[in-house]
DOBATOR-922470 format. One record per atom (N, C-alpha, C): residue number from 1; residue in one letter; atom name; z, y, x. Coordinates in Angstrom, 3 decimals, padded with zeros to 6 digits. Example, Ala and Ser with C-alpha at 12.3 -4.5 7.8 and 13.67 -1.06 7.14 Angstrom:
<rs>
R  pos  code  site        pz        py        px
R    1     A     N   007.800  -005.690   013.190
R    1     A    CA   007.800  -004.500   012.300
R    1     A     C   007.800  -003.300   013.200
R    2     S     N   007.080  -002.250   012.850
R    2     S    CA   007.140  -001.060   013.670
R    2     S     C   007.870   000.030   012.900
</rs>
This chain:
<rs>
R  pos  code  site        pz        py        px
R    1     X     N   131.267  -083.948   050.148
R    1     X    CA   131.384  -082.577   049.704
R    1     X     C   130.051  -082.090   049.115
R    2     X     N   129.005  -082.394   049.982
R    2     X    CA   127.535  -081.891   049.415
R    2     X     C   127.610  -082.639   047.756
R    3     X     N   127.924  -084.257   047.477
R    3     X    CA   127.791  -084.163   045.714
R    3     X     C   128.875  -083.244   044.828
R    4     X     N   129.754  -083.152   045.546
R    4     X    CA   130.628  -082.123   044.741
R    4     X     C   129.613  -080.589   044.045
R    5     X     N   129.703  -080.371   045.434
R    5     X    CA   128.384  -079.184   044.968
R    5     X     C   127.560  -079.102   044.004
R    6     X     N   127.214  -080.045   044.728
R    6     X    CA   125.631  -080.187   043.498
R    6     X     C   126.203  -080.669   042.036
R    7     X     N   126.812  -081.359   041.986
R    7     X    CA   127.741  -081.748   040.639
R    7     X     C   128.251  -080.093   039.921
R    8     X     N   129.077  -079.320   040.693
R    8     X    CA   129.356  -077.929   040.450
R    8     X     C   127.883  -076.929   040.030
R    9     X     N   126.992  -077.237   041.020
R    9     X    CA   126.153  -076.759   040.464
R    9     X     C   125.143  -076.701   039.497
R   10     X     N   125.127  -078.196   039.207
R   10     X    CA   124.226  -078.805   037.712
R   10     X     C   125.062  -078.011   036.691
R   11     X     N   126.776  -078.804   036.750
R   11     X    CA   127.397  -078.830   035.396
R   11     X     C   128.044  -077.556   035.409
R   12     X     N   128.270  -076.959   035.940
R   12     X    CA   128.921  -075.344   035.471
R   12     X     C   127.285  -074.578   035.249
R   13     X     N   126.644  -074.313   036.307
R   13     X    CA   125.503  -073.474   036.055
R   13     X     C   124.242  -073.753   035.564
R   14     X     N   124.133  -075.087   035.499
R   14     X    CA   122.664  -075.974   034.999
R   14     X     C   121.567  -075.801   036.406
R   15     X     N   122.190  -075.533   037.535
R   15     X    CA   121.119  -075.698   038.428
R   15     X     C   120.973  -076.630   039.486
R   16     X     N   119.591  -077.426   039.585
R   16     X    CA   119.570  -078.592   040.385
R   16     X     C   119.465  -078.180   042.025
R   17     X     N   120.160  -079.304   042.415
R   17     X    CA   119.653  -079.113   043.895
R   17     X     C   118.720  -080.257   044.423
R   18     X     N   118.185  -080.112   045.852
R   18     X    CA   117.819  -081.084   046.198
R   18     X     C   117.876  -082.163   046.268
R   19     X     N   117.179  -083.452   046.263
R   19     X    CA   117.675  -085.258   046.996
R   19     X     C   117.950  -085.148   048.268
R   20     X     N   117.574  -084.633   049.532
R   20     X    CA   117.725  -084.651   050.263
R   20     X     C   116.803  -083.726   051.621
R   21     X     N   117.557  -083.735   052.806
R   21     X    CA   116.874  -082.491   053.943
R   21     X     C   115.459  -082.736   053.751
R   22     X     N   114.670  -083.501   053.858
R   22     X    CA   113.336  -083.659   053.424
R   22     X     C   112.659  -083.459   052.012
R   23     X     N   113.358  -082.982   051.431
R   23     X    CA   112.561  -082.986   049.817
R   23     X     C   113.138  -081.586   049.066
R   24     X     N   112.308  -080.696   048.182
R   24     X    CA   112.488  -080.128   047.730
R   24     X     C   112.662  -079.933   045.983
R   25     X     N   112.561  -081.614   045.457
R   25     X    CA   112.257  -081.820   044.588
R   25     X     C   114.075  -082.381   044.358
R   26     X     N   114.085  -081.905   042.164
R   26     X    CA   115.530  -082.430   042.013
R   26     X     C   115.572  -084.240   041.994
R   27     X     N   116.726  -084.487   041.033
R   27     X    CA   116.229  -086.058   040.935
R   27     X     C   115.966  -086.122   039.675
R   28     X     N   115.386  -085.258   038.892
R   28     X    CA   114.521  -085.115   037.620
R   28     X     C   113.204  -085.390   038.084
R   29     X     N   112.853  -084.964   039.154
R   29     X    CA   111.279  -084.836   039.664
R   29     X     C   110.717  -083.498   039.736
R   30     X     N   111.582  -082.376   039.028
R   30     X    CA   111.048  -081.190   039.226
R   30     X     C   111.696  -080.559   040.667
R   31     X     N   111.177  -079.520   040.701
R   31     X    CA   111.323  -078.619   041.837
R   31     X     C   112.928  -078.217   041.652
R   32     X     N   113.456  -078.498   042.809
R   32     X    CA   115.329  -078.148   043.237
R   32     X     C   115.010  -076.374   042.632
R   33     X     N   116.103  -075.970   042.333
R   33     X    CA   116.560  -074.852   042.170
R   33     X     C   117.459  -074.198   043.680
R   34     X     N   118.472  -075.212   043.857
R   34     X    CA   118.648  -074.684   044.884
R   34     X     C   118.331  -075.804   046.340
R   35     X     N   117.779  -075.739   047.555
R   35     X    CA   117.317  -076.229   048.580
R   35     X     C   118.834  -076.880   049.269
R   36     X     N   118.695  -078.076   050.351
R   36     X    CA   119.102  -079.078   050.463
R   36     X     C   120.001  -078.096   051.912
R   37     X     N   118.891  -077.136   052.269
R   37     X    CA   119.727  -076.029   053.407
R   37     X     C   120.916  -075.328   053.087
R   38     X     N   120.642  -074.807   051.613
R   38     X    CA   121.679  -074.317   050.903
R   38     X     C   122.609  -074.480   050.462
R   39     X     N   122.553  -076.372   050.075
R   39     X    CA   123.461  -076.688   049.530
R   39     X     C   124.360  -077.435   050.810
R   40     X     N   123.902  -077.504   051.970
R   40     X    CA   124.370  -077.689   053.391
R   40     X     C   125.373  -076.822   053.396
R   41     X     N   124.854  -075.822   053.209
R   41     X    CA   126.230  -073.798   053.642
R   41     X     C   126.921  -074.010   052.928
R   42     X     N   126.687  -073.995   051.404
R   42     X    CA   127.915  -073.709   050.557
R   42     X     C   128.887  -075.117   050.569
R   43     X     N   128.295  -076.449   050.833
R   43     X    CA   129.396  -077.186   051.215
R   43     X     C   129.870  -076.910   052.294
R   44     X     N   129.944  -076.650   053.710
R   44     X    CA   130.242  -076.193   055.006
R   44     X     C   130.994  -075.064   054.528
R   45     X     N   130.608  -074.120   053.221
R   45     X    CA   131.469  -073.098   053.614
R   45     X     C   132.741  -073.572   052.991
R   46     X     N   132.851  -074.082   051.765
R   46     X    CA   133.830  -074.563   050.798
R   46     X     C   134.886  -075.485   051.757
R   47     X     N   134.222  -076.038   052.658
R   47     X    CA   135.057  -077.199   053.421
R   47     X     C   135.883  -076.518   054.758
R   48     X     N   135.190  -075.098   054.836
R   48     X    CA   136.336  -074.376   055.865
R   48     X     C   136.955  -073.535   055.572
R   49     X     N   136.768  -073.269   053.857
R   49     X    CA   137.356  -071.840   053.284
R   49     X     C   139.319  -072.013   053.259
R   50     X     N   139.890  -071.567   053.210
R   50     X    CA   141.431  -071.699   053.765
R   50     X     C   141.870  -070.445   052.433
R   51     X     N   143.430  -070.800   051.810
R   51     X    CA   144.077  -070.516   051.294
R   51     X     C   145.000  -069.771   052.549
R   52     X     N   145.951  -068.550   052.024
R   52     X    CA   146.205  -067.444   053.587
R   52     X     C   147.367  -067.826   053.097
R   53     X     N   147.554  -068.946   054.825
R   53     X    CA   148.885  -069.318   054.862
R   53     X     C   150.089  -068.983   055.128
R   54     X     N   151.429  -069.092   054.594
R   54     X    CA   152.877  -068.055   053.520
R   54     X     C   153.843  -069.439   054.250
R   55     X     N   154.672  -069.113   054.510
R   55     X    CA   156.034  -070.217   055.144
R   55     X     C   156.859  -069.736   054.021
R   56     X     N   156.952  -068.734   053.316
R   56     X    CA   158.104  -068.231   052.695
R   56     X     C   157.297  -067.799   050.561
R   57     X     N   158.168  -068.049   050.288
R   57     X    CA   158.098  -067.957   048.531
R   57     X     C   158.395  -066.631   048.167
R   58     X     N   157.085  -066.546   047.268
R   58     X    CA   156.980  -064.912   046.855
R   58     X     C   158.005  -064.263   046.634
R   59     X     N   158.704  -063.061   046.675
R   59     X    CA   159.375  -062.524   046.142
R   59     X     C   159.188  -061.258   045.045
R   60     X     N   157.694  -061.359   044.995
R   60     X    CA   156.952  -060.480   043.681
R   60     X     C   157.713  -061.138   042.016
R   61     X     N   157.686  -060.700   041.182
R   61     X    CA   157.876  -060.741   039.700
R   61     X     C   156.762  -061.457   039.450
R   62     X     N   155.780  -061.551   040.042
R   62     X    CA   154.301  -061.864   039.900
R   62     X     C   154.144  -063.402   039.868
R   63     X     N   154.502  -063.112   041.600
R   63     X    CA   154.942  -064.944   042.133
R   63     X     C   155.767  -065.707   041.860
R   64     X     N   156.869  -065.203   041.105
R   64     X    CA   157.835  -066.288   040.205
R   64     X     C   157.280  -066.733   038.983
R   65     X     N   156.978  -066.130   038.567
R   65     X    CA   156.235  -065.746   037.126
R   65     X     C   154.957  -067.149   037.444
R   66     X     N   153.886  -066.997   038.047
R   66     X    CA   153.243  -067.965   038.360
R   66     X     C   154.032  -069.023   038.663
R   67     X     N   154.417  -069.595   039.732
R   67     X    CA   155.362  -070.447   040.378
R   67     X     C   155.957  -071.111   039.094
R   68     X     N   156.671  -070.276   038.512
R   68     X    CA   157.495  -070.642   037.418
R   68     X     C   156.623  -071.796   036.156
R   69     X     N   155.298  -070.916   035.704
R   69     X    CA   154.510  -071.675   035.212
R   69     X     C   153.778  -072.572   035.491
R   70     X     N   153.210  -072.782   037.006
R   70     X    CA   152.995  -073.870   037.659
R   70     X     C   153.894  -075.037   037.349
R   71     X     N   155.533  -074.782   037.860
R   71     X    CA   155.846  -076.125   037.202
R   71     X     C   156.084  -076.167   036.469
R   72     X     N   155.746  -075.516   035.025
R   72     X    CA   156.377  -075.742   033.540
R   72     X     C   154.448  -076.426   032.994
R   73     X     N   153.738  -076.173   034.028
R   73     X    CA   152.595  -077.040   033.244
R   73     X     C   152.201  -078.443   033.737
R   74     X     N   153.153  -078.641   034.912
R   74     X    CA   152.621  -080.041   035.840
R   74     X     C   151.252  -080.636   035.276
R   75     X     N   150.388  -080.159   035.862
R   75     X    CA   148.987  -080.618   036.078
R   75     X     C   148.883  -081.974   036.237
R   76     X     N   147.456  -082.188   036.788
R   76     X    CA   147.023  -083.799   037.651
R   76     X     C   148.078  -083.556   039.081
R   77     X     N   147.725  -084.447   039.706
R   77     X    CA   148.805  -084.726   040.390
R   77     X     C   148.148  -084.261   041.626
R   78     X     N   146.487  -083.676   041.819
R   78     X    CA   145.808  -083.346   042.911
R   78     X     C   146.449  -081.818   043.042
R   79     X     N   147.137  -081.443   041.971
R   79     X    CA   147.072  -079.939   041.887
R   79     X     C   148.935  -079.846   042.446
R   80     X     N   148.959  -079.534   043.029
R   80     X    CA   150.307  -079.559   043.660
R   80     X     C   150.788  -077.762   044.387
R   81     X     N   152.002  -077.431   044.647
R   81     X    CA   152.494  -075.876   045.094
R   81     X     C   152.128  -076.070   046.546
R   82     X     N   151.777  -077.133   047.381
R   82     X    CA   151.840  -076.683   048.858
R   82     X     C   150.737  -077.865   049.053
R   83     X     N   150.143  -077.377   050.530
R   83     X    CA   149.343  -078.384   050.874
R   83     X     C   149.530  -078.139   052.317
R   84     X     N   149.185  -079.788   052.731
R   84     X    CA   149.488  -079.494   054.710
R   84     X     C   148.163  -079.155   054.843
R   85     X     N   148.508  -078.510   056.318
R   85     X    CA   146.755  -078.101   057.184
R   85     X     C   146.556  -079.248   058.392
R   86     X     N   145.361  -079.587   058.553
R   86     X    CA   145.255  -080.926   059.574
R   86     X     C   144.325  -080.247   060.165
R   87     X     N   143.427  -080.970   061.099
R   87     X    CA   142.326  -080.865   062.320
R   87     X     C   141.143  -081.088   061.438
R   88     X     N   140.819  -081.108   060.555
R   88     X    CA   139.351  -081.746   059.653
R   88     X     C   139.390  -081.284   058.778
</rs>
């Protein structure tokens, strides 16, 4: 999860993070933009953040409407309408 991050954070925003808990330097050689603590949280937070879980299908105009276009665009195949919840 931490290279995800840092991958997210180079290529969407152009900002480096650390090599590692001991170093403050990117792997350019310059100074991290963002610190190896930081990029600790925001993976930790990303990895417990939760979608607010629904047993039942919208009944908004809204949520068909989405729904509807969800499967009229079938994505990659990671991108799917439901996902299970586990222990990890």
């Amino acid at each position: 999860m931490k290279q995800q991050s840092a991958n997210a954070y180079l290529d969407d925003m152009g900002l480096t993070t650390a090599t590692g808990a001991d170093s403050t330097m990117a792997t350019n050689g310059s100074p991290a933009d963002i610190s190896w603590e930081n990029l600790d949280g925001v993976s930790y937070y990303t990895q417990t953040l939760a979608a607010q879980a629904t047993d039942e299908k919208s009944h908004s105009l809204l949520g068909k409407q989405e729904s509807a276009l969800f499967d009229q665009l079938q994505g990659p195949p990671c991108h799917v309408p439901s996902q299970r919840k586990g222990n990890n």
